[in-house]
C-alpha positions as CSV (number, residue, x, y, z in Angstrom):
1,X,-11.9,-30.2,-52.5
2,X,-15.7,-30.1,-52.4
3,X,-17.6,-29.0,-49.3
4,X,-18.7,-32.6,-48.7
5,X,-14.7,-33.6,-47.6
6,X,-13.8,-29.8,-46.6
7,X,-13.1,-30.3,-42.9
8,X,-14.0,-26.6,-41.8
9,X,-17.9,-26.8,-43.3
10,X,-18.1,-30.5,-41.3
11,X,-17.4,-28.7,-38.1
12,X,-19.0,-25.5,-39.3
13,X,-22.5,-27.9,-39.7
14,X,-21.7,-29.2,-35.8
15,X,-21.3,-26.1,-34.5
16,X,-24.6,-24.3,-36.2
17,X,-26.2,-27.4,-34.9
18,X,-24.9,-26.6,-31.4
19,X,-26.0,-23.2,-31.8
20,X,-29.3,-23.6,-32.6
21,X,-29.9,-26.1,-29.6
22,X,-28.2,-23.1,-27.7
23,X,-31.0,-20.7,-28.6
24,X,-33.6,-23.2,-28.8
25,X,-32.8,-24.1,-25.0
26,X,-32.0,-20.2,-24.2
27,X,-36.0,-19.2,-25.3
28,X,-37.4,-21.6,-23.4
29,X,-35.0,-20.5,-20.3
30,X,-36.8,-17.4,-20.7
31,X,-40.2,-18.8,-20.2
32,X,-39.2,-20.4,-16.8
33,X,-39.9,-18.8,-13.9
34,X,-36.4,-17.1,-11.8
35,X,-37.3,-19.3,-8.7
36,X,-37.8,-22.2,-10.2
37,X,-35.3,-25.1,-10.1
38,X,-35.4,-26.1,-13.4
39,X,-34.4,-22.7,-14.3
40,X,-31.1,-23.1,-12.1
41,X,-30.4,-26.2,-13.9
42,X,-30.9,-24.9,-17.2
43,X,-28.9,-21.8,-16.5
44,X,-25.6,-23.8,-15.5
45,X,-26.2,-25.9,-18.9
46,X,-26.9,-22.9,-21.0
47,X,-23.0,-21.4,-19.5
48,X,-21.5,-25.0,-20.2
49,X,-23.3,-25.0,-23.8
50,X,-21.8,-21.6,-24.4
51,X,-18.2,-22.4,-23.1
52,X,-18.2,-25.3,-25.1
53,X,-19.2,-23.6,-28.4
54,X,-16.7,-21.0,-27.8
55,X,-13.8,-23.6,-27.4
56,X,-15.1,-25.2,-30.7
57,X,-15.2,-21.9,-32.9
58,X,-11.6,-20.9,-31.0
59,X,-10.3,-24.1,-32.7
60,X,-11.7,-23.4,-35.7
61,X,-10.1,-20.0,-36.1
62,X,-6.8,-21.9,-35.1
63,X,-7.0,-23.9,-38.7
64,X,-8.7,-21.0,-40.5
65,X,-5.5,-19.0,-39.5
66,X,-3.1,-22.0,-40.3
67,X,-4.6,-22.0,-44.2
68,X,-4.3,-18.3,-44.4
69,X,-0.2,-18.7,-44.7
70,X,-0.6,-20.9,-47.7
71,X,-4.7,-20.4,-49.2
72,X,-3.3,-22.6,-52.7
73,X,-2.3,-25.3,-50.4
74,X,-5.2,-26.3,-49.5
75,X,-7.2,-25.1,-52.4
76,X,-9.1,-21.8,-51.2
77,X,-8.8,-18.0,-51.8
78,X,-8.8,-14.9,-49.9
79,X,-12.9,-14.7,-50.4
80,X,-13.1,-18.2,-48.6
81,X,-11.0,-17.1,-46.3
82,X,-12.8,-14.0,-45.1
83,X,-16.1,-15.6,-45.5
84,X,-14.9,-18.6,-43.1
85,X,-13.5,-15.8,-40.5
86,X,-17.3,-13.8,-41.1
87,X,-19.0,-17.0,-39.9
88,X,-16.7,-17.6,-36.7
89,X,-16.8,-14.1,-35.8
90,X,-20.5,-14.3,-36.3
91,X,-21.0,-17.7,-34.0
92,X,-18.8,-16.4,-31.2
93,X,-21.2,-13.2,-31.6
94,X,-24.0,-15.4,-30.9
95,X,-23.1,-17.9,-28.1
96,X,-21.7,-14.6,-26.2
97,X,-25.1,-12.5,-26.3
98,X,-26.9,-15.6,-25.0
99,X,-24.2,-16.4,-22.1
100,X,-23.9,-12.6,-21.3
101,X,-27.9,-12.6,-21.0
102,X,-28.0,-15.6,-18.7
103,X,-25.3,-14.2,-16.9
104,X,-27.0,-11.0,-16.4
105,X,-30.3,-12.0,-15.2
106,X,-28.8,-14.7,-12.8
107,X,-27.1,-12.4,-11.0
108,X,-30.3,-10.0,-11.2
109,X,-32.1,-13.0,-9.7
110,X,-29.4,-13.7,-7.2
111,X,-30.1,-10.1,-5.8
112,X,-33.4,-10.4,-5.6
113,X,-33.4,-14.0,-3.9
114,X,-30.9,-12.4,-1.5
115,X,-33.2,-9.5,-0.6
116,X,-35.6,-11.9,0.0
117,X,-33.5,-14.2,2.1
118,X,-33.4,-11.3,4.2
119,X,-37.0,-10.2,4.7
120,X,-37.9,-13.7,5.6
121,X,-35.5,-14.0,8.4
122,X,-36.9,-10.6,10.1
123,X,-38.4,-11.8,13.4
124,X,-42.1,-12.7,13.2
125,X,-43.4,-13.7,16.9
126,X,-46.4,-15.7,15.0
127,X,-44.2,-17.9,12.5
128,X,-41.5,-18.5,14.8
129,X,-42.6,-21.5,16.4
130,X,-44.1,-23.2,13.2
131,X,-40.7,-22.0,12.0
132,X,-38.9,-23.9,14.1
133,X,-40.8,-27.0,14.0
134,X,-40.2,-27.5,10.8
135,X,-36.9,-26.5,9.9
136,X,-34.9,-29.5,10.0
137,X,-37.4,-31.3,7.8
138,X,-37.1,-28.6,5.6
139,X,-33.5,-28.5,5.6
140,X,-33.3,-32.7,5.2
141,X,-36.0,-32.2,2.1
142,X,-33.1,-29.0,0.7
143,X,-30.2,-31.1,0.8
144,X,-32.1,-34.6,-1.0
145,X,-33.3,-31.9,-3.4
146,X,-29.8,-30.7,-4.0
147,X,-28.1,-33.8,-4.1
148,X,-30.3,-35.1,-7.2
149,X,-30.0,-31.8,-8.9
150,X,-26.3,-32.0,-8.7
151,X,-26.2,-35.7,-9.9
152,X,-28.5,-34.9,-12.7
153,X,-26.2,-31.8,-13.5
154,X,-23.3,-34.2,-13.5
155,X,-24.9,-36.5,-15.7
156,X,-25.5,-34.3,-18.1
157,X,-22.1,-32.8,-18.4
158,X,-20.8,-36.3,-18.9
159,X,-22.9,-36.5,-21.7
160,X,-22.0,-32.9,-23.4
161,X,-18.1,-34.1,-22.6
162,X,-19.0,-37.6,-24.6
163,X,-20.5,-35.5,-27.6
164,X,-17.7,-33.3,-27.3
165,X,-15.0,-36.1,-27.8
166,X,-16.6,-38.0,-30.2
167,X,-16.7,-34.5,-32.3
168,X,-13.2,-34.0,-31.7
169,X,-12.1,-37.8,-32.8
170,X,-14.4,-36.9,-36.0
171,X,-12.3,-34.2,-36.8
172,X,-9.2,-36.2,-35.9
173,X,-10.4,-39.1,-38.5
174,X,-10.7,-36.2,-40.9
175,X,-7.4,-34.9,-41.1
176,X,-6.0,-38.3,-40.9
177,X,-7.8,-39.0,-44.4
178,X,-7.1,-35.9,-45.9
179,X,-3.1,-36.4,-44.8
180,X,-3.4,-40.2,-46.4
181,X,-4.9,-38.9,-50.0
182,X,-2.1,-36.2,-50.3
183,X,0.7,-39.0,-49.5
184,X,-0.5,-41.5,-52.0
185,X,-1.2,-38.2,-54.9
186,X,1.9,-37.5,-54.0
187,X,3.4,-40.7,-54.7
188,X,1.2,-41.3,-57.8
189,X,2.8,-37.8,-59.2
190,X,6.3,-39.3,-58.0
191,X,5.5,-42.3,-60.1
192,X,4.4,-40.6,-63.4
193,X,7.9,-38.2,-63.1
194,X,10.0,-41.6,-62.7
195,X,7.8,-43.2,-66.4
196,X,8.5,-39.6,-68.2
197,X,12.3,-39.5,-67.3
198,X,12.3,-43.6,-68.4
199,X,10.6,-42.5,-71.7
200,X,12.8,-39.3,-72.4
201,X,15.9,-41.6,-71.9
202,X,14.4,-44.2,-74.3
203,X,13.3,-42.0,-76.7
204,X,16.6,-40.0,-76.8
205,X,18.2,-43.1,-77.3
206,X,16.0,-44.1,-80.6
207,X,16.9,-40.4,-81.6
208,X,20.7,-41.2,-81.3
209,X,20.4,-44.5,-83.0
210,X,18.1,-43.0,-86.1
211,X,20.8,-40.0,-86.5
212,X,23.9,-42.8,-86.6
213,X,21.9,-45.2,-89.2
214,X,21.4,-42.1,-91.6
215,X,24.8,-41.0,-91.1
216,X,26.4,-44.1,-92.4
217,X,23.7,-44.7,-95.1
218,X,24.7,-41.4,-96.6
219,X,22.2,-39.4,-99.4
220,X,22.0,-42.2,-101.4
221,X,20.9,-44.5,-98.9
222,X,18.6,-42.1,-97.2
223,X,16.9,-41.9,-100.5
224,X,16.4,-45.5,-100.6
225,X,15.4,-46.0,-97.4
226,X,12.6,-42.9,-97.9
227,X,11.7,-45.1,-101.0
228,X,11.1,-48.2,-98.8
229,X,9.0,-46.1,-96.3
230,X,6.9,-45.3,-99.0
231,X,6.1,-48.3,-100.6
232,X,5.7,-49.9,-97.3
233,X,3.5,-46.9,-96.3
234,X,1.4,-47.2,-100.1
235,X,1.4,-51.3,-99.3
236,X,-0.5,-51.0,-95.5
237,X,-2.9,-48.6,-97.0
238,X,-3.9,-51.0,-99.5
239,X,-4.2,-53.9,-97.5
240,X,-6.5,-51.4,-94.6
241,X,-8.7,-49.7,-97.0
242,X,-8.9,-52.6,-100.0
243,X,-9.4,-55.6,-98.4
């Protein structure tokens, strides 16, 4: 089976796609201010990026391990083998150093926004007032603010949950393929054994008939009947290469 129709390197080529869109997203993640609110958005995608890229390359180990009790099955080696589990243990590497990261510095920047928290609500007899006066604008402006957010951050999952079932149907149609060419080879090779056992039978039966014809014509017949063969044979040659 070429690569083209091997399932594995069709969801090998989705998931490196998905892993470079993880690292492209994760570098500019980095370049975003840690109190800005894109940054909080992008920091729950990267995780759901990362959690989804795991699953996929979990799944993929599944069938890698599946074709490992029978490698001449489905037409691979031990060297494919270990180079397929190489790459898997190579993308899980890679989608766990960029969730552990983003992990790391939200909860870095979760400290540090707490401490902050904190020094703001020290007493401050000259913001007080002003304080107060605007607080439940504030608060009304916060929980607008968080409501789109979330809606946007639902969106999007919806979106990476669509991708992710349409990958998983691909696969699916796949497999379904791949299971409908081995039936019909495998009826084709059932069809070719059923011809050769028709023509052994036949054939053994011209054998038989041959073997009783020169038993009954007897040495002097067989003679004569070698002595027709040739003349007939001497006759056709004549007429193909004369004429």
């Amino acid at each position: 089976m070429s690569k083209a129709q091997d399932p594995f390197y069709i969801v090998k080529e989705e998931i490196q796609e998905s892993i470079d869109k993880l690292q492209s997203s994760f570098h500019q993640w980095e370049r975003i201010r840690p109190d800005d609110e894109e940054r909080v958005h992008l920091t729950k995608e990267l995780l759901a990026n990362c959690e989804s890229i795991e699953w996929q390359v979990d799944e993929l180990d599944k069938a890698i391990s599946v074709a490992a009790r029978d490698p001449s099955w489905y037409g691979i080696d031990e060297v494919e083998l270990e180079s397929r589990r190489r790459w898997t243990s190579n993308a899980r590497t890679q989608a766990g150093d960029v969730k552990k990261a983003v992990v790391a510095r939200k909860e870095t920047g979760n400290t540090a926004s707490a401490m902050h928290r904190e020094l703001m609500r020290l007493p401050n007899s000259h913001q007080a007032d002003r304080s107060n006066l605007y607080s439940a604008e504030d608060n009304d402006d916060f929980i607008a603010s968080e409501s789109d957010r979330q809606m946007l951050l639902i969106k999007q999952q919806d979106e990476e949950l669509d991708e992710l079932s349409a990958s998983v149907e691909r696969i699916g149609g796949v497999g379904l393929t791949i299971h409908e060419e081995l039936l019909a080879q495998e009826r084709i090779i059932d069809d070719l054994g059923n011809e050769m056992d028709s023509t052994t039978n036949r054939l053994d039966f011209v054998q038989k008939k041959v073997a009783m014809v020169m038993k009954k014509a007897g040495a002097k017949g067989q003679c004569m009947m070698i002595l027709f063969l040739l003349v007939l044979f001497i006759i056709l040659f004549i007429l193909v290469f004369f004429t």
